[in-house]
TORDREN-718446 format. One record per residue: residue number from 1; residue in three letters; x, y, z of N, C-alpha, C in turn. Coordinates in Angstrom, 3 decimals, decimal comma, m for minus. Each point is the difference from the previous one (the first is absolute). Example, Ala and Ser with C-alpha at 12.3 -4.5 7.8 and 13.67 -1.06 7.14 Angstrom:
<rs>
R resi resn      n.x      n.y      n.z     ca.x     ca.y     ca.z      c.x      c.y      c.z
R    1  ALA   13,190   m5,690    7,800   m0,890    1,190    0,000    0,900    1,200    0,000
R    2  SER   m0,350    1,050   m0,720    0,820    1,190    0,060   m0,770    1,090    0,730
</rs>
This chain:
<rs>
R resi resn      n.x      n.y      n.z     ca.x     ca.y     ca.z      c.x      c.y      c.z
R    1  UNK   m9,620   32,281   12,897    0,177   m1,430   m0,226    1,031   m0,231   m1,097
R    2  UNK    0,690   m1,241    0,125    1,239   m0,279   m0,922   m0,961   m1,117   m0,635
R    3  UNK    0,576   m0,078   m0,883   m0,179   m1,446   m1,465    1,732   m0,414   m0,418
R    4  UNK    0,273   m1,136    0,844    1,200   m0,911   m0,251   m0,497   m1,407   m1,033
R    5  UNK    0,384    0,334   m1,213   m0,045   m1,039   m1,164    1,148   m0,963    0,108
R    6  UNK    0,232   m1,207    0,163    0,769   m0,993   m0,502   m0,239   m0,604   m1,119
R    7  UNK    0,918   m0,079   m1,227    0,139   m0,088   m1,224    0,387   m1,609    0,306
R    8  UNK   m1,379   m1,253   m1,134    0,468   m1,444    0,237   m0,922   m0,293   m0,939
R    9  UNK    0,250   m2,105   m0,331   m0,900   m0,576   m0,537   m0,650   m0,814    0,318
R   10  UNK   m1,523    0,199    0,474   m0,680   m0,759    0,858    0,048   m1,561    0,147
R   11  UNK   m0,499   m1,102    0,784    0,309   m0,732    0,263    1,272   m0,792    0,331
R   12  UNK   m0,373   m1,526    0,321    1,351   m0,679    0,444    0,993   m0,524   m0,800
R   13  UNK   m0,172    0,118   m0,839    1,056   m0,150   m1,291    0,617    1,172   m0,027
R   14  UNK    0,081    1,130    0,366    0,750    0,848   m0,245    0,600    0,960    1,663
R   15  UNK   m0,468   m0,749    0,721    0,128    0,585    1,431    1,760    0,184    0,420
R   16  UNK    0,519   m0,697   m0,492    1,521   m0,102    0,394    0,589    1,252   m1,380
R   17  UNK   m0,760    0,285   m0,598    1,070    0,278   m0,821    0,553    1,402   m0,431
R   18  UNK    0,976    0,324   m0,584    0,506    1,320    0,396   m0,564    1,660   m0,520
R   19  UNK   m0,742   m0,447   m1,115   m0,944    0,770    0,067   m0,961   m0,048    1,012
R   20  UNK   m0,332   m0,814    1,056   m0,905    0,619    0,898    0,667    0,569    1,485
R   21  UNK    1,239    0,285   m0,140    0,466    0,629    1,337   m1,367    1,051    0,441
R   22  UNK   m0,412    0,949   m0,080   m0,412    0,805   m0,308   m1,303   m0,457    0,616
R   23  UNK   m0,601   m1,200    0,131   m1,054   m0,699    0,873    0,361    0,033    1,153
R   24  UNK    1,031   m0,957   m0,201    1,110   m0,110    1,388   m0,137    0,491    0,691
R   25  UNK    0,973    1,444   m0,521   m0,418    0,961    0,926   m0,956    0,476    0,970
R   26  UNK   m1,644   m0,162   m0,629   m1,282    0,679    0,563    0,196   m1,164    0,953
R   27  UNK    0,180   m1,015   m0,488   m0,824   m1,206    1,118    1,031    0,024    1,194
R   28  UNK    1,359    0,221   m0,068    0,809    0,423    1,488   m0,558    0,742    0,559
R   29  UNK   m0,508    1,296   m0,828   m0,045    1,118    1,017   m2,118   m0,058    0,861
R   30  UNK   m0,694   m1,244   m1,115   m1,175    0,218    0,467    0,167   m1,110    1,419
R   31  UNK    0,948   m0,782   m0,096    0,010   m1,442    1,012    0,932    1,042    1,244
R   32  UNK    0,897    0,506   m0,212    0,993    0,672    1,380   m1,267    1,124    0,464
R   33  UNK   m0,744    0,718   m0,887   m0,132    1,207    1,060   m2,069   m0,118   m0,010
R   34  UNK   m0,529   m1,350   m0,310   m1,262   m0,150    0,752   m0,985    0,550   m0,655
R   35  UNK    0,186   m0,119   m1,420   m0,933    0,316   m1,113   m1,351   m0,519    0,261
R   36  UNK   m1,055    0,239   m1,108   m1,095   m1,294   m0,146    0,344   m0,740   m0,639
R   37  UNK   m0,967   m1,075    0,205    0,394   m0,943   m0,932   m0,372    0,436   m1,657
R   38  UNK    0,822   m0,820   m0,803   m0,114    0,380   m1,296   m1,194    0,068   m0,717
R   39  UNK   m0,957    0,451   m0,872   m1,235   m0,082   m0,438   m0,006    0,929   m1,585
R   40  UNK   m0,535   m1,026   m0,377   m0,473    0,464   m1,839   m0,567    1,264   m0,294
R   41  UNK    0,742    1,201   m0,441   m0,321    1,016   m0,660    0,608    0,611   m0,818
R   42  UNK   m0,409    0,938   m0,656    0,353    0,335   m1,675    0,695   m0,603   m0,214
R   43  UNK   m0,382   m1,175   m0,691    0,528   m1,509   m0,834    1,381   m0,003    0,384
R   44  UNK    0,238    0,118    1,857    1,222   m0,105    0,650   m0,205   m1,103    1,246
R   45  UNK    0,902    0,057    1,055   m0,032   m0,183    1,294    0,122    1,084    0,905
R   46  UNK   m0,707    0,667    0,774    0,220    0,818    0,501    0,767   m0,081    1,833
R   47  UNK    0,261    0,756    0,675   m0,096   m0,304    1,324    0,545    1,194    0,781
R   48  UNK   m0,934    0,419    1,015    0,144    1,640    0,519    0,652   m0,410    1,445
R   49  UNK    0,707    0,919   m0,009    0,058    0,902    1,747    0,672    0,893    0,343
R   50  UNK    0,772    0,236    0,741    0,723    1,605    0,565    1,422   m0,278   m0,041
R   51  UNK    1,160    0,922   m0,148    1,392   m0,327    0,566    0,045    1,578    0,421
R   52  UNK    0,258   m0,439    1,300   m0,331    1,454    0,916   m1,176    0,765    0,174
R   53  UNK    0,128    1,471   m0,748   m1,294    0,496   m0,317   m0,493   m0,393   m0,873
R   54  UNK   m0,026   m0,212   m1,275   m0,091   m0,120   m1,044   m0,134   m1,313   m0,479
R   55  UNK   m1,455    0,103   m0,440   m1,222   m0,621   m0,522    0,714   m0,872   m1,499
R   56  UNK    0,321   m1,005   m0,395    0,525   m0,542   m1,269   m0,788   m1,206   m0,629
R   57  UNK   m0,258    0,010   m1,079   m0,823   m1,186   m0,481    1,302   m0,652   m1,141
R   58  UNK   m0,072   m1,327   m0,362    1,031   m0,836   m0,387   m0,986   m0,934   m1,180
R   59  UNK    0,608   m0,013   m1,054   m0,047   m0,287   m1,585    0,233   m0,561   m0,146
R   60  UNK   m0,204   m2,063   m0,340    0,688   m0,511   m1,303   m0,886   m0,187   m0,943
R   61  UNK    0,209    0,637   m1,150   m0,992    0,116   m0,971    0,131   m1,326   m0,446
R   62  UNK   m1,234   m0,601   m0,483    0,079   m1,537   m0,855   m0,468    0,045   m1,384
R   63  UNK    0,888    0,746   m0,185   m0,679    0,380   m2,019    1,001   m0,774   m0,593
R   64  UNK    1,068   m0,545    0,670    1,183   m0,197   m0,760    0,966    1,364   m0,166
R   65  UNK    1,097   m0,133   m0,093    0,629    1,031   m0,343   m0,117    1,263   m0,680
R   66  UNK    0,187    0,050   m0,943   m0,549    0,447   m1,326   m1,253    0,695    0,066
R   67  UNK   m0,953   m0,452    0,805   m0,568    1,128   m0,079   m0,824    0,424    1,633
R   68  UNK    1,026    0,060    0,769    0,167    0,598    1,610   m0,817    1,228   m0,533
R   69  UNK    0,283    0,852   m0,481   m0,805    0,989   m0,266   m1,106    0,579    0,711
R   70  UNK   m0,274   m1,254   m1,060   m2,601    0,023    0,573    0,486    0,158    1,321
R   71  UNK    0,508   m0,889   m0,250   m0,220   m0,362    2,451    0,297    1,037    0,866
R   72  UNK    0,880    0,954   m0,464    1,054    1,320    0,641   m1,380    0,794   m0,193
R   73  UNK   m0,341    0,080   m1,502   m0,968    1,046   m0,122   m1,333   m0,185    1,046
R   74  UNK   m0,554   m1,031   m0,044   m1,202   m0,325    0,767    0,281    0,524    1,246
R   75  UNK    1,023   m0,665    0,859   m0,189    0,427    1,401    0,108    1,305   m0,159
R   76  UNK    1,389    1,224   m0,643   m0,112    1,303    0,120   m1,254    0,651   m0,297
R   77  UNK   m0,754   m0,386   m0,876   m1,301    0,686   m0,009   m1,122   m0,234    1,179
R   78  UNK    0,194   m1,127    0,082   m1,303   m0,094    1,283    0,644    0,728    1,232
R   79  UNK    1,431    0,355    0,595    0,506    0,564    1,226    0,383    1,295   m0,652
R   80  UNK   m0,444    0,521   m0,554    0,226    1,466   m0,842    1,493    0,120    0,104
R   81  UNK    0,765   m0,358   m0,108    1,177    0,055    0,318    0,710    1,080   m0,839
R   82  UNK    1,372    0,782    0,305    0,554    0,764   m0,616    1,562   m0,631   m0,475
R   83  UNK    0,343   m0,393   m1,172    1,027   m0,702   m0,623    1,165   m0,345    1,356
R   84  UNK    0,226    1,372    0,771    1,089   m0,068    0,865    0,000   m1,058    1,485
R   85  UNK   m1,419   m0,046    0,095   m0,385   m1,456    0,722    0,358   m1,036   m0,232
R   86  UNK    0,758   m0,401   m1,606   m0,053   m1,285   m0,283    1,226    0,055    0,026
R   87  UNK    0,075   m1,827    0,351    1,654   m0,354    0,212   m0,118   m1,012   m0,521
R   88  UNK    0,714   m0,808   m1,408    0,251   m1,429   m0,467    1,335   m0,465    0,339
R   89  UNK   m0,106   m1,127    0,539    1,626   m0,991    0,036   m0,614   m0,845   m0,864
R   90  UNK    1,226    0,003   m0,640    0,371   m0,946   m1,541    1,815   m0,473    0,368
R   91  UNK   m0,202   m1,379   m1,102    1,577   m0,108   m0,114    0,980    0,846   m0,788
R   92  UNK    0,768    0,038    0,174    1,041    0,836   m0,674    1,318   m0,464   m0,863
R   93  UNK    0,258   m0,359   m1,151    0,773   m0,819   m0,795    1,182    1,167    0,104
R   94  UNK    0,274    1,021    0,293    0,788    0,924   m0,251    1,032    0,364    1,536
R   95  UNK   m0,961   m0,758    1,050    0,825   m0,167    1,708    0,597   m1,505    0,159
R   96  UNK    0,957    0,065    0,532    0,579   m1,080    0,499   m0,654   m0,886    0,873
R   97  UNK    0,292   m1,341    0,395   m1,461   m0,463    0,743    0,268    0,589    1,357
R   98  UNK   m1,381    0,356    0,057    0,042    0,312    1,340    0,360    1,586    0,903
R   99  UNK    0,064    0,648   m1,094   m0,057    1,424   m0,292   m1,380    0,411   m0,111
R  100  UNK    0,067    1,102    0,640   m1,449    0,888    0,122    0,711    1,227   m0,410
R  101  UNK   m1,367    0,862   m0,658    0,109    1,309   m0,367   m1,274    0,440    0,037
R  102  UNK   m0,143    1,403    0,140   m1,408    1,067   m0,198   m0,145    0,607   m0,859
R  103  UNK   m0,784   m0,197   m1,052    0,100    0,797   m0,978   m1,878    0,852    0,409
R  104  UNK    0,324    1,185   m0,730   m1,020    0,998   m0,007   m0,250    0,298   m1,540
R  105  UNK   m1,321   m0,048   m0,529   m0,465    0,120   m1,594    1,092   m1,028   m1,211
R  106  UNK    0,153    0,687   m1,034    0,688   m0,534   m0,692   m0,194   m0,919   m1,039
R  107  UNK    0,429   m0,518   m0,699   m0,013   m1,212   m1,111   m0,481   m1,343    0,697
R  108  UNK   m0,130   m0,889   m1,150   m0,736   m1,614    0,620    1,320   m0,933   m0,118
R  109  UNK    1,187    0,527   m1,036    1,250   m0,820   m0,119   m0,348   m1,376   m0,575
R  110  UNK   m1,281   m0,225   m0,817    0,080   m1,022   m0,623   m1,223   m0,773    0,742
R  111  UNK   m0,183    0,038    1,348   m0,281   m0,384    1,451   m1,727   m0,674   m0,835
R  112  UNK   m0,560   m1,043   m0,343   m1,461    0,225   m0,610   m1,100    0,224    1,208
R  113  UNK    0,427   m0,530    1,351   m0,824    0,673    0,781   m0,210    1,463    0,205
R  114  UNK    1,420    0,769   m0,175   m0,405    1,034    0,266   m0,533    0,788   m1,417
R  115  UNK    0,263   m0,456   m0,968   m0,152    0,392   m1,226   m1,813    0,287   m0,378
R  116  UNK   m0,561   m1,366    1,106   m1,260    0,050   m0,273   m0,892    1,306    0,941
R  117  UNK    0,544   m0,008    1,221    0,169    1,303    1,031   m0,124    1,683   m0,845
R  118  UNK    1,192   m0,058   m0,287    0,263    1,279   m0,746   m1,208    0,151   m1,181
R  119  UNK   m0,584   m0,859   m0,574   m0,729   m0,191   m1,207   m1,336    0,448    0,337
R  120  UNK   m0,568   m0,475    0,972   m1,285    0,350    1,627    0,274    1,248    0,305
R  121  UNK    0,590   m0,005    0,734    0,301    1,507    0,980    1,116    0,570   m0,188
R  122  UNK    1,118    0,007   m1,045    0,824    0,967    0,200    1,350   m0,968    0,692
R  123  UNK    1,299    1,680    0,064    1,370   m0,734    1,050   m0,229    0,921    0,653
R  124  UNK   m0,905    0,459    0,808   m0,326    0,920    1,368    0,674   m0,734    1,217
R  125  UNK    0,120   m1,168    0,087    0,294   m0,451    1,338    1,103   m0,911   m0,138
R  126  UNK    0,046   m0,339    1,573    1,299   m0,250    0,297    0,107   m1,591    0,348
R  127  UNK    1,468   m0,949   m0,241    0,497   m0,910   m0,164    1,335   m0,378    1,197
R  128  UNK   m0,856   m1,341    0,156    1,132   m1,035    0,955    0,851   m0,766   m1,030
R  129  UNK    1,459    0,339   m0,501    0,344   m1,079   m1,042    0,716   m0,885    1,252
R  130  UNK   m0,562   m1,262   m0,782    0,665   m1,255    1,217    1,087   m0,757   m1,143
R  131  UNK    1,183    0,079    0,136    1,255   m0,496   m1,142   m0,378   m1,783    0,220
R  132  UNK   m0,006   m0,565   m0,999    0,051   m1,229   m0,510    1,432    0,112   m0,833
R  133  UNK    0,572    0,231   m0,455    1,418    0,246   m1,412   m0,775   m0,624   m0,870
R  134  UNK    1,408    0,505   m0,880   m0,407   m0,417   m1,450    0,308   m1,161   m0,522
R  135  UNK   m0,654   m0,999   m0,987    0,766   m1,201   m0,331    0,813    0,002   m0,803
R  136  UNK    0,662    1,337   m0,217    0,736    0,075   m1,029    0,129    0,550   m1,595
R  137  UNK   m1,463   m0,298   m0,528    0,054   m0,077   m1,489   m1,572    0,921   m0,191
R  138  UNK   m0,654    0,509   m0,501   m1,047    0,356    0,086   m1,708   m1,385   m0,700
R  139  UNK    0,587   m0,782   m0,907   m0,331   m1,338   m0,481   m0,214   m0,467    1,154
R  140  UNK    0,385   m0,270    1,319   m0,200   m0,547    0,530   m1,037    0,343    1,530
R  141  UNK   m0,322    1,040    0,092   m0,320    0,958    0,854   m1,011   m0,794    0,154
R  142  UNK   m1,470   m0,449   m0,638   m1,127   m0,142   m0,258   m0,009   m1,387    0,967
R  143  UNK    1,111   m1,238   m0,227    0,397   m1,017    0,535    0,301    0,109    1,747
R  144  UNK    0,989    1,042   m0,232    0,755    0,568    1,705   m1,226   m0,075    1,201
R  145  UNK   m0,975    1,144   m0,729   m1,071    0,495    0,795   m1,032   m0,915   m0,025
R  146  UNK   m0,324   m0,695   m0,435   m1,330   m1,095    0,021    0,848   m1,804    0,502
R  147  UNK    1,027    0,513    0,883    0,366   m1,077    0,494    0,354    0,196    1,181
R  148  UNK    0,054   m1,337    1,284   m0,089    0,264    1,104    1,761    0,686    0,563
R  149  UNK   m0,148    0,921    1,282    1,331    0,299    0,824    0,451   m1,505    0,258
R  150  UNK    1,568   m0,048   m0,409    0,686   m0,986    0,586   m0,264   m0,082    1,415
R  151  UNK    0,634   m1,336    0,244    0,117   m0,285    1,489    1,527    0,871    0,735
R  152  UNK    0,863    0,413   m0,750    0,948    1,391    0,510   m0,575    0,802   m0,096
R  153  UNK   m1,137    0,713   m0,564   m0,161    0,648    0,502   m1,176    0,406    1,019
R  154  UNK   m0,447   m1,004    0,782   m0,755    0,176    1,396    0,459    0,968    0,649
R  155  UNK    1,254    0,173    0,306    0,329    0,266    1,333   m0,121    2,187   m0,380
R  156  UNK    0,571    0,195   m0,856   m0,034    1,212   m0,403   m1,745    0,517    0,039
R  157  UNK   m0,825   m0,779   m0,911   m1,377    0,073   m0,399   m0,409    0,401    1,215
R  158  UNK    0,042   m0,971    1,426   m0,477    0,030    1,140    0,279    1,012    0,648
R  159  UNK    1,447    0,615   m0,189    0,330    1,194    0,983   m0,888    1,442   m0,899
R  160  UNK    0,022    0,219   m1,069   m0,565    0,906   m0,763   m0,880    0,138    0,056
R  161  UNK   m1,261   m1,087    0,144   m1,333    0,205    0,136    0,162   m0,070    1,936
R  162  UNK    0,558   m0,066    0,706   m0,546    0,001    1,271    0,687    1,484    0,183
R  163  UNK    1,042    0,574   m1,109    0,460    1,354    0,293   m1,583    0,668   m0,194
R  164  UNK   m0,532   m0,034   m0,997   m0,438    0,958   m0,481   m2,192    0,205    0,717
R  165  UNK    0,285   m1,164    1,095   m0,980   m0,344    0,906    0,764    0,841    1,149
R  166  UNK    0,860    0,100    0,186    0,364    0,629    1,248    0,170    1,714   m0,606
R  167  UNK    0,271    0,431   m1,095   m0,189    1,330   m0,362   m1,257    0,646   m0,454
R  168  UNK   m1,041   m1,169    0,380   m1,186    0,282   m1,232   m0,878    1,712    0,802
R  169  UNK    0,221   m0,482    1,597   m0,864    1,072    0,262    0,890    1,968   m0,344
R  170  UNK    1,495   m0,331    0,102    0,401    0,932   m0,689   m0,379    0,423   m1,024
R  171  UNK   m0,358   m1,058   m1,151   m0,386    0,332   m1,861   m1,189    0,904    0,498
R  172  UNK   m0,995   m0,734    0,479   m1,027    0,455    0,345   m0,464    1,466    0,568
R  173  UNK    0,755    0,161    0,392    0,388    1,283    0,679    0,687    0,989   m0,911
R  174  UNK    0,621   m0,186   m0,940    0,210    0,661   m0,948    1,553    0,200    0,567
R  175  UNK    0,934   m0,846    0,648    1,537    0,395    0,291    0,398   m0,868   m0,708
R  176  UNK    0,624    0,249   m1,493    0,421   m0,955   m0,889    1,538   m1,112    0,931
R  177  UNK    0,510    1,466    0,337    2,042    0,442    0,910   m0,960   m1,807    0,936
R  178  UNK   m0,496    0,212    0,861   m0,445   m0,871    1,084   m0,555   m1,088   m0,690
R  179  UNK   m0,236   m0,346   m0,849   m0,693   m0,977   m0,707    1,375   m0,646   m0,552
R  180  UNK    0,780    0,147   m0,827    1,409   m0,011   m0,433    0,870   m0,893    0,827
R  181  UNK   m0,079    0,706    1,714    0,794   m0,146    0,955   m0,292   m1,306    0,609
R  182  UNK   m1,201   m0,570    0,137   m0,532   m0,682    0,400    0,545   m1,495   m0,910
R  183  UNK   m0,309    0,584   m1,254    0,422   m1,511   m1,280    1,800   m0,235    0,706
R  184  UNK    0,099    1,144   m0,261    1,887   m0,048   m0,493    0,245   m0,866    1,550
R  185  UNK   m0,498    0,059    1,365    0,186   m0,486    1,294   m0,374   m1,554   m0,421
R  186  UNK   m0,512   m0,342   m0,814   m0,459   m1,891    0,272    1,037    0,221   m1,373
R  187  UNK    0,033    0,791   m0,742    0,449   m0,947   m1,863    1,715    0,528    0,497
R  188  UNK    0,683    0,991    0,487    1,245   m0,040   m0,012    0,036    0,603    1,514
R  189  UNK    0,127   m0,727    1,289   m0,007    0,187    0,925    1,687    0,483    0,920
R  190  UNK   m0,243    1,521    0,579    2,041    0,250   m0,029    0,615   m0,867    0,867
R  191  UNK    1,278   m0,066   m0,276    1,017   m1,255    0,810   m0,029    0,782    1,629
R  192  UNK   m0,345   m1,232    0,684    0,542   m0,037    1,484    1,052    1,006    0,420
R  193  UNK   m0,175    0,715    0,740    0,758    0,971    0,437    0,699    0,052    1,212
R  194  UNK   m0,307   m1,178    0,798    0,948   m0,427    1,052    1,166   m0,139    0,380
R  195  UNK    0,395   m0,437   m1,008    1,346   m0,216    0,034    0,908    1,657   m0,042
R  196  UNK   m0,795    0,658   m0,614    0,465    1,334   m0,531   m0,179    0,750    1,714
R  197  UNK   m1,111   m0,238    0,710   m0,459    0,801    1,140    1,014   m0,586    1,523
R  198  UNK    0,341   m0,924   m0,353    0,824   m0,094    0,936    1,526    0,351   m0,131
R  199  UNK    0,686    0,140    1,712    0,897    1,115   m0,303    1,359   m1,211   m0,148
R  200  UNK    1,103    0,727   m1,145    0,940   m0,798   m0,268    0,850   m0,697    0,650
R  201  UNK    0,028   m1,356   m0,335    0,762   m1,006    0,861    1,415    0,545   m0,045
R  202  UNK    1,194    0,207    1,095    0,955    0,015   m0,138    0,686   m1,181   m1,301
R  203  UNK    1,005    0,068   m0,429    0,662   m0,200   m1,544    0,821   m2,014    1,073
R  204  UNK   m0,744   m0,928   m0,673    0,779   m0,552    0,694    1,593   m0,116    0,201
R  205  UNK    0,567   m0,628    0,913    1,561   m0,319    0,233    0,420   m0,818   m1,428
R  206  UNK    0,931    0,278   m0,580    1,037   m0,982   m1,001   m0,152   m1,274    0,398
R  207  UNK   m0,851   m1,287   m0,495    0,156   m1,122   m0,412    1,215   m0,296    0,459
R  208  UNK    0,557   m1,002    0,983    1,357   m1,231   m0,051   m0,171   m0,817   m0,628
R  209  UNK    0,769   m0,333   m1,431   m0,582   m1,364   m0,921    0,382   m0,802    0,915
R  210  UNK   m0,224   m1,107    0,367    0,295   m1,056    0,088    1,313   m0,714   m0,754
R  211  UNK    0,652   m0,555    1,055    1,260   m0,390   m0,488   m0,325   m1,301   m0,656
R  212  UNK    0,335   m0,510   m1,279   m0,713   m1,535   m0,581    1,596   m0,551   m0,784
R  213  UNK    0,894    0,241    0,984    1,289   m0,582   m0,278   m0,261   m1,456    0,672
R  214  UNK    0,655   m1,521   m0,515    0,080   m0,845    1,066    1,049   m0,337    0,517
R  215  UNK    0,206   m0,538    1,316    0,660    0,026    1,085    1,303   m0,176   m1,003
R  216  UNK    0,344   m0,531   m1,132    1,451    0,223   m0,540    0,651    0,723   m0,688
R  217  UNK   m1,599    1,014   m0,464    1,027    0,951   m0,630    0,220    1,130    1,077
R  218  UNK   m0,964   m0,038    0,845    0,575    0,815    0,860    1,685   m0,231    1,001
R  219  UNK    0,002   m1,069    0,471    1,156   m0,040   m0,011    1,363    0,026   m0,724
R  220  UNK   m0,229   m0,177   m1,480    1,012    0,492   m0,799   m0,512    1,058   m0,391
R  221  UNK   m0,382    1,024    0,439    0,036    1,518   m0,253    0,680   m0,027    1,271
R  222  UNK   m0,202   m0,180    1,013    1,148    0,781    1,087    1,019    0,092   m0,239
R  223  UNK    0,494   m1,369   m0,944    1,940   m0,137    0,121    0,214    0,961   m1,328
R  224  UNK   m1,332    0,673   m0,796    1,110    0,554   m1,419    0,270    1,403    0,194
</rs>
């Protein structure tokens, strides 16, 4: 069994906002691939089912940020789980929007969800960073993330989380390469190749400009 954590801050005041990509996420992938419905456990939301073979239960802890922790810890103990089972998506101030990466163990980068994680159980396991960018200044970070995604950026948000619903049963499966492939197909999809597959038009004939003399200068060009 897998344990997929989404890193957020509970309720509707904070549902849009960019620290909770990382909800987002679970709730695409529990609505596309026929989850249960959501239900209260270790002071989370939980919601189970399969992508492929493989059995996955889905996390939004409601501790608040800060201390995701308890919530990570609770469920891993009751599913005996082994660190390498666990997978958190969090935002990422360090990716461009709309950039995904895999990270395996490692540092929290400041991250207080994951900070509270590592503090519980360790950096045994492994990470969905979902890029939000940076606002620039580090003063301002605290502001960036506890405020909602613009309306530019829908359209990116939408392809990223429906990428990463269409790669999920790859994650799951443990093919990071196929999980990857899947995002990069909705978030940077390759150019049309048609034009390339068909076979080359002969080079057209030389253009005749058009003659845009009027009827008098053409006749005084004949006589000079």
């Amino acid at each position: 069994m897998k344990l997929w954590v989404g890193l957020g801050n509970p309720g509707a005041k904070y549902a849009g906002n960019r620290h909770n990509i990382g909800f987002m996420a679970l709730d695409r992938i529990a609505a596309d691939h026929g989850f249960s419905p959501w239900r209260k456990a270790f002071q989370g939301l939980v919601s189970e089912g399969r992508l492929g073979t493989e059995k996955v239960a889905l996390l939004k802890p409601e501790t608040f940020m800060n201390l995701s922790g308890q919530s990570v810890q609770a469920a891993v103990a009751f599913w005996k789980l082994p660190l390498a089972n666990l997978t958190v998506f969090h935002d990422e101030l360090d990716l461009a929007p709309g950039k995904l990466r895999l990270k395996q163990g490692g540092g929290h980068a400041g991250h207080n969800g994951l900070r509270s994680i590592h503090g519980h159980l360790g950096d045994a396991y492994a990470r969905v960073r979902l890029g939000i960018g940076h606002p620039g200044h580090k003063d301002a970070v605290a502001a960036y993330v506890l405020h909602d995604f613009a309306k530019a950026d829908a359209a990116w948000l939408e392809e990223l989380l429906h990428g990463i619903s269409d790669g999920a049963q790859a994650l799951a499966e443990g093919d990071g390469q196929r999980f990857m492939n899947a995002v990069s197909l909705r978030t940077a999809p390759p150019r049309s190749s048609t034009t390339q597959d068909k076979p080359e038009a002969p080079a057209p004939s030389a253009k005749v400009e058009e003659d845009s003399r009027s009827p008098m200068q053409k006749l005084l060009d004949k006589f000079r």
